[in-house]
C-alpha positions as CSV (number, residue, x, y, z in Angstrom):
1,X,-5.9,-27.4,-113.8
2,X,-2.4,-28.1,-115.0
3,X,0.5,-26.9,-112.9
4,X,3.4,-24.9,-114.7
5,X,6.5,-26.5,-115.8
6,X,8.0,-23.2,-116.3
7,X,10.7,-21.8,-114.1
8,X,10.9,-18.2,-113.1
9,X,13.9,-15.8,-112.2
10,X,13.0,-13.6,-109.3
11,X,15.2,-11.2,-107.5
12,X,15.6,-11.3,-104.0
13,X,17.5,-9.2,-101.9
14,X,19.3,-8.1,-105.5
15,X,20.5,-11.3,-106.4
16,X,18.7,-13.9,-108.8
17,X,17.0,-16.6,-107.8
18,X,15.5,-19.2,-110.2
19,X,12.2,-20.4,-108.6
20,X,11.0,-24.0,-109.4
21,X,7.3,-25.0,-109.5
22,X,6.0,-27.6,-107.1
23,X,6.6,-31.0,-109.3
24,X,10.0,-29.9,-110.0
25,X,10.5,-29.2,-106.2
26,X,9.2,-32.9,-105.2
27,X,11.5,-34.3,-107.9
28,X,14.1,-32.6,-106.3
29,X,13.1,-34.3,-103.2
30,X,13.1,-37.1,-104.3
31,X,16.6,-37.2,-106.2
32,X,17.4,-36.4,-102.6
33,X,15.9,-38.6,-100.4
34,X,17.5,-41.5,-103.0
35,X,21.3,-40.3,-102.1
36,X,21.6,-38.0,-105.5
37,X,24.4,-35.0,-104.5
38,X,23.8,-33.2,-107.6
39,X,20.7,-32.0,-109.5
40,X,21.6,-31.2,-112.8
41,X,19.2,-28.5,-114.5
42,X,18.5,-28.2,-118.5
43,X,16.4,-25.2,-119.2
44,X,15.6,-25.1,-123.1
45,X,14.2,-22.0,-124.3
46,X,11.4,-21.7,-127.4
47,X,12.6,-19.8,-130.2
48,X,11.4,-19.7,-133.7
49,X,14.7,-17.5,-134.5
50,X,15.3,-19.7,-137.1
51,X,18.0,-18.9,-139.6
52,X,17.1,-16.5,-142.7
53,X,17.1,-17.8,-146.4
54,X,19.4,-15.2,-146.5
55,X,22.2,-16.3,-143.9
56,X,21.6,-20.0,-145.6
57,X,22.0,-18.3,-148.8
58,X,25.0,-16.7,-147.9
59,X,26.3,-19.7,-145.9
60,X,26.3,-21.8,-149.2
61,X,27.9,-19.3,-152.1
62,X,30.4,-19.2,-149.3
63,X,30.9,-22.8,-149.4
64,X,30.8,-22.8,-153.5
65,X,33.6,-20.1,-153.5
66,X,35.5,-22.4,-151.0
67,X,35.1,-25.3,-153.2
68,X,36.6,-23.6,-156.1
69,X,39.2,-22.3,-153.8
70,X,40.3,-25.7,-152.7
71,X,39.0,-28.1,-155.5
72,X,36.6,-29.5,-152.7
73,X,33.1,-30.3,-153.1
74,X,30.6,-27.5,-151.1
75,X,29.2,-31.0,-149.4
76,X,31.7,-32.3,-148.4
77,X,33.1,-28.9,-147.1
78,X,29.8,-28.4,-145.3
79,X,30.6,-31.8,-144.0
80,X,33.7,-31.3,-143.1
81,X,32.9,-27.8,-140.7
82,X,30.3,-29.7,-139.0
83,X,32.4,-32.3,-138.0
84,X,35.0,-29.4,-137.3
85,X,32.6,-27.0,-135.2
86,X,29.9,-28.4,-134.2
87,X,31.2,-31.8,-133.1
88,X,29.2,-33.6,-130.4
89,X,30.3,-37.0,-128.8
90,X,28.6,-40.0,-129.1
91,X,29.0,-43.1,-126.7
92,X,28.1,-46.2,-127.6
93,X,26.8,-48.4,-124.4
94,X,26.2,-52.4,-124.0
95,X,23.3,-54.2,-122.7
96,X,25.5,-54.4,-119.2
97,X,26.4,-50.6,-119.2
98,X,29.6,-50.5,-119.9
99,X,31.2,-47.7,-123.0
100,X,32.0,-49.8,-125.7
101,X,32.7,-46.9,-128.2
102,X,33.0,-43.1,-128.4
103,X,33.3,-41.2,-131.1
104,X,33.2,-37.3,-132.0
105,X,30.0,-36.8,-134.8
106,X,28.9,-33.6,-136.5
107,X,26.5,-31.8,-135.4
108,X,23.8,-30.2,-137.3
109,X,23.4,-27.1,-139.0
110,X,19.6,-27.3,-139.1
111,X,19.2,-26.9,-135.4
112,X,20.8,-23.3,-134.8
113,X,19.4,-20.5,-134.6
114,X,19.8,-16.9,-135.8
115,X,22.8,-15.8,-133.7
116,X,24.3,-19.8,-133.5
117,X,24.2,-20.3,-136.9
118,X,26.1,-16.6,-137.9
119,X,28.4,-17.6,-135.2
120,X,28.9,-20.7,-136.9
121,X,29.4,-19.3,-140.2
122,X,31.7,-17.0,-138.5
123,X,33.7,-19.6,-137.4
124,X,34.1,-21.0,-141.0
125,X,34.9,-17.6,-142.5
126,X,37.2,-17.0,-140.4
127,X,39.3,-20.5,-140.6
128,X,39.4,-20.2,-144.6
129,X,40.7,-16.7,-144.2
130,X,43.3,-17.7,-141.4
131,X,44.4,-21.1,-142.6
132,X,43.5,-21.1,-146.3
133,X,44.0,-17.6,-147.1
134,X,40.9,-17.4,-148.8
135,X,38.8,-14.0,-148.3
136,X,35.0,-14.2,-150.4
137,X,34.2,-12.2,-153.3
138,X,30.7,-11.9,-151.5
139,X,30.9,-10.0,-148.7
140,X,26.9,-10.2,-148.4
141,X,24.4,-12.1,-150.4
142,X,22.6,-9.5,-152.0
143,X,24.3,-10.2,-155.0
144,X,24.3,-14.0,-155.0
145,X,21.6,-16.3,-157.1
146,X,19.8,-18.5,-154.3
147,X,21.9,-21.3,-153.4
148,X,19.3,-23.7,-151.4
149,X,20.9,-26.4,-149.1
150,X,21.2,-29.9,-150.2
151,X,18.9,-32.4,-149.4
152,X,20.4,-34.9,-148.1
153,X,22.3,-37.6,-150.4
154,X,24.1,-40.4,-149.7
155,X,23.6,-40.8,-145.8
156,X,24.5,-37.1,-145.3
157,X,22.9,-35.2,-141.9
């Protein structure tokens, strides 16, 4: 029988307390027993929250009016936000460990879900209305033609 990987939240005495099954507990250990002084804990949760066609739909008419607004391509606007909002760093590392570059690369629009990816297109709305001066026609996308996302073309993410 297969042990569970899961952790649980329990209360006790009123507070939380996350519980960890037994191979995370020896891991632990072990991490300790080697000198380690901190454990550092990822929990990922499933979700298949994945964005509508409609918030991508929206998401990309938004981009097209944008375009027109600034004589930018939608690409390389939707290029430019990820780099803008959803930056993650990347650190290059040679064969004897040492940091030989960092950078700052976009991130990806294709891994948020629901409520990240309207936060996101929050986040872009609301810089072309504050630093642009641009407010949408579209103020929902019932009204739009689909506009699918791009595959990707010329080494875009």
């Amino acid at each position: 029988m297969t042990e569970s990987m899961i952790a649980r939240i329990v209360r006790r005495e009123g507070e939380p307390v996350l519980v960890y099954p037994r191979p995370w507990r020896r891991a632990i250990a072990r991490l300790a027993t080697a000198g380690a002084t901190e454990v550092v804990l990822t929990i990922a949760t499933a979700t298949d929250e994945r964005r509508s066609t409609i918030a991508n739909r929206y998401y990309w008419a938004l981009l097209a009016e944008l375009a027109a607004h600034t004589g930018y391509d939608r690409y390389d606007l939707h290029e430019y936000f990820k780099a803008r909002l959803l930056a993650k760093p990347l650190t290059i590392v040679n064969a004897a460990g040492l940091a030989i570059d960092e950078r700052q690369i976009a991130g990806s629009t294709r891994v948020l879900d629901r409520a990240s990816f309207a936060a996101y297109v929050d986040q872009v709305l609301a810089f072309a209305v504050s630093e642009l001066g641009f407010m949408p026609a579209r103020q929902d996308v019932s009204d739009t033609e689909p506009v699918s996302s791009p595959a990707p073309a010329r080494g875009r993410v």
